[in-house]
Each structure stands twice: as structure tokens, then as C-alpha cells.
C-alpha positions as a Markdown table, in Angstrom:
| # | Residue | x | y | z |
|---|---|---|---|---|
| 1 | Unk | 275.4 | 31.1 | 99.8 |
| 2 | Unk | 278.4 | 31.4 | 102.3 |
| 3 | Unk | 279.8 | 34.4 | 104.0 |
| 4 | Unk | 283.1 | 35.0 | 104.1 |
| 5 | Unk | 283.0 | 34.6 | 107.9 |
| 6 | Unk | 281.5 | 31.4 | 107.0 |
| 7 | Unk | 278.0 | 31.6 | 108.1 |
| 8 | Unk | 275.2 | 30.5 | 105.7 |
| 9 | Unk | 272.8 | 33.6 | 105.9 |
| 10 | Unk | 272.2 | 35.2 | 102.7 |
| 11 | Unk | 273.2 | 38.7 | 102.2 |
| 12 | Unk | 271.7 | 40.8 | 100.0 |
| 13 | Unk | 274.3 | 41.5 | 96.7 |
| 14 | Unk | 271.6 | 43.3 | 94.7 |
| 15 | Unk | 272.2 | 47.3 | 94.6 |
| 16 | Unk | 271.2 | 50.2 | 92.0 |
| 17 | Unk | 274.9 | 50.3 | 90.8 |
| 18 | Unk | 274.7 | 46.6 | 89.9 |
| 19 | Unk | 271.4 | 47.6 | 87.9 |
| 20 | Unk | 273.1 | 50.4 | 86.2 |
| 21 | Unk | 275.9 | 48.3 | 84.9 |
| 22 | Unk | 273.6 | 45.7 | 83.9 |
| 23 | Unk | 271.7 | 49.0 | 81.4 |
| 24 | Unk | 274.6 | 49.3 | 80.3 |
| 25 | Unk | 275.8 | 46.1 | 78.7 |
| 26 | Unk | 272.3 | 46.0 | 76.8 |
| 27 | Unk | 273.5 | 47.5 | 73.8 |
| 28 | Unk | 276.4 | 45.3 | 73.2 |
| 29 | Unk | 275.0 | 42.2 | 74.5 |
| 30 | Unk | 271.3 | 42.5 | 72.7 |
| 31 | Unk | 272.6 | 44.9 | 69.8 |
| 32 | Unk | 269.8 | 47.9 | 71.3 |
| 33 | Unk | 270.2 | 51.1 | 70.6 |
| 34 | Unk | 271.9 | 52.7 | 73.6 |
| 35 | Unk | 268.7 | 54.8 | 74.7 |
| 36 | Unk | 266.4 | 51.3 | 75.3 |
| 37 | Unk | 267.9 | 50.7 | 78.2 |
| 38 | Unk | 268.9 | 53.5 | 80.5 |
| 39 | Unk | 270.5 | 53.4 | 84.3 |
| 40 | Unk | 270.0 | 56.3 | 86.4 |
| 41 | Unk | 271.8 | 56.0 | 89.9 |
| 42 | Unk | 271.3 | 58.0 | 92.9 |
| 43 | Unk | 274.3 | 60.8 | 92.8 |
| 44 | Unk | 274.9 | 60.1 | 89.0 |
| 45 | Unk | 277.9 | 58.6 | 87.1 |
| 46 | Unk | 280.5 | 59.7 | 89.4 |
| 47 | Unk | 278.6 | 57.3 | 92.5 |
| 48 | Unk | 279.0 | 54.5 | 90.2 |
| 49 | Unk | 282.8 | 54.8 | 91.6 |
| 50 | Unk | 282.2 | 57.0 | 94.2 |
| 51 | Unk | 280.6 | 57.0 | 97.5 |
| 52 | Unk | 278.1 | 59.9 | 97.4 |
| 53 | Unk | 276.5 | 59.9 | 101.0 |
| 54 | Unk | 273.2 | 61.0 | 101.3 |
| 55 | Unk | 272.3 | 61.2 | 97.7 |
| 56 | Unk | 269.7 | 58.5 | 97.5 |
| 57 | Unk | 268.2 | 60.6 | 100.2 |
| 58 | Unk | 267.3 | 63.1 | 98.5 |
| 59 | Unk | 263.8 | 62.8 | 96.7 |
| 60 | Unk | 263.6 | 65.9 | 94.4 |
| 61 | Unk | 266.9 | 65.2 | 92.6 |
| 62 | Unk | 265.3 | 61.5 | 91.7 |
| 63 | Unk | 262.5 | 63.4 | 90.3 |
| 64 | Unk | 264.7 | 65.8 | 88.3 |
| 65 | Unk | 267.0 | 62.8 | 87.1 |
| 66 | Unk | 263.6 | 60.9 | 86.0 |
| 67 | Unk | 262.7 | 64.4 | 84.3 |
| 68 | Unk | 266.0 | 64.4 | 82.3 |
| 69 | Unk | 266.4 | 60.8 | 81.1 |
| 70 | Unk | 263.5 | 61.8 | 78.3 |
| 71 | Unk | 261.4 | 59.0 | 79.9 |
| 72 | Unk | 257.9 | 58.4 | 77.3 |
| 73 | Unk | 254.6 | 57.5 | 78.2 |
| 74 | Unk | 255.5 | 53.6 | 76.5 |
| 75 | Unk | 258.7 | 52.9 | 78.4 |
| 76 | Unk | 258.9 | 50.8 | 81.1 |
| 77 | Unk | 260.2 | 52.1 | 84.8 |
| 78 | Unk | 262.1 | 50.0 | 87.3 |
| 79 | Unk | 263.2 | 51.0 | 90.2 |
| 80 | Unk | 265.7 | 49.1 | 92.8 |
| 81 | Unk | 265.7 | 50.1 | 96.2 |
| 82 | Unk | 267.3 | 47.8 | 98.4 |
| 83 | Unk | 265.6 | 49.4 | 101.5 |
| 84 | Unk | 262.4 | 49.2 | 99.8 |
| 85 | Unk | 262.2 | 52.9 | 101.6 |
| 86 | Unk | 264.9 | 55.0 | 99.2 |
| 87 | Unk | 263.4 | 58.4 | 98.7 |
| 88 | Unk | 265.3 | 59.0 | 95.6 |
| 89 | Unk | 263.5 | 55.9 | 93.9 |
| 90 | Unk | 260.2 | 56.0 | 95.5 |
| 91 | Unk | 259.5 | 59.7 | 94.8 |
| 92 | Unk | 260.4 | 59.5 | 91.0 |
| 93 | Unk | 258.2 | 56.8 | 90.9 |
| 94 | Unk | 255.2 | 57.9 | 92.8 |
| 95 | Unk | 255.6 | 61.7 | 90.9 |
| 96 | Unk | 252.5 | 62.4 | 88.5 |
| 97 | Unk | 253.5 | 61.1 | 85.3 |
| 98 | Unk | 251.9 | 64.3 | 83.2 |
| 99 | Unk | 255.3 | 65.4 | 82.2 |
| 100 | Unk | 255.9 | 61.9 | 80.7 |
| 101 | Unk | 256.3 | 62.8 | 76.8 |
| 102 | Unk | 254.1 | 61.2 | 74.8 |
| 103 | Unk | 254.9 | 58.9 | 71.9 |
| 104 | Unk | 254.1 | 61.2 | 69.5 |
| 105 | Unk | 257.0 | 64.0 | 71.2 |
């Protein structure tokens, strides 16, 4: 890959917003119901557009946002963070998953 200045090192192009988008064109593209896939961004819908600093900083807010998606004890969970260190992604994913509804809820 080239840079625009020309070089050849790879930059990394990968970022939650690109995930998000990708969620969203699952309905339309595989004909899923809009709640298989869902994309849950750091500073919500508005940072899709937006720059919200320091929101993927926060941990507890990933945790509440993980909370509110209605995530069940089947689904799967993927989480991008670029850094590998983002403490909105790695708390919701390292949070005790007894809230997680079961299939039956």
C-alpha cells in the first residue's frame, strides 16, 4: 500500500467507525433482521460524524452501552480496538457476563 506522501509503510485504515458501518449494511446486504448485527461506537451515533474526544476513554460507559444493546448469552462479541489498549472496548468485554440475558429472556 502507498502513502500519500509516497512511502510504502502500511498504515493502519481499520477503526470502530469502519466496523460500525460495516453492522450496519448487514441487513440490506444479507437480508438479517436489523438486530443480528449491532455496532456500538465509543461516544454513540453522533461520533460516527463527530469527533468525541475522550470517549473511548471512558470504561464504564462501554459497560453501560454493552448493558443496553440487549446483548444474550448466544450472541457473539467483537470488539475493535485499534490500540489494542481502548478502555471502552476492553472493559465491556472483560465485565462479568451475569447480566447477559439468557436465551430464554
Amino acid at each position: 500500500m502507498e502513502r500519500v506522501d509516497g512511502s510504502s509503510t502500511p498504515e493502519p485504515v481499520l477503526r470502530a467507525g469502519l466496523g460500525v458501518l460495516d453492522a450496519s449494511e448487514c441487513p440490506p446486504t444479507f437480508n438479517v433482521d436489523p438486530g443480528l448485527v449491532v455496532g456500538l461506537i465509543a461516544g454513540g451515533d453522533h461520533a460516527l460524524r463527530h469527533s468525541i474526544e475522550g470517549a473511548e476513554d471512558d470504561p464504564e460507559q462501554g459497560v453501560q452501552d454493552l448493558k443496553d444493546s440487549g446483548l444474550k448469552a448466544a450472541d457473539a462479541l467483537v470488539g475493535i480496538a485499534a490500540s489494542g489498549r481502548t478502555p471502552y472496548v476492553l472493559e465491556a468485554w472483560r465485565t462479568p457476563t451475569s447480566w447477559v440475558r439468557s436465551p430464554s429472556a
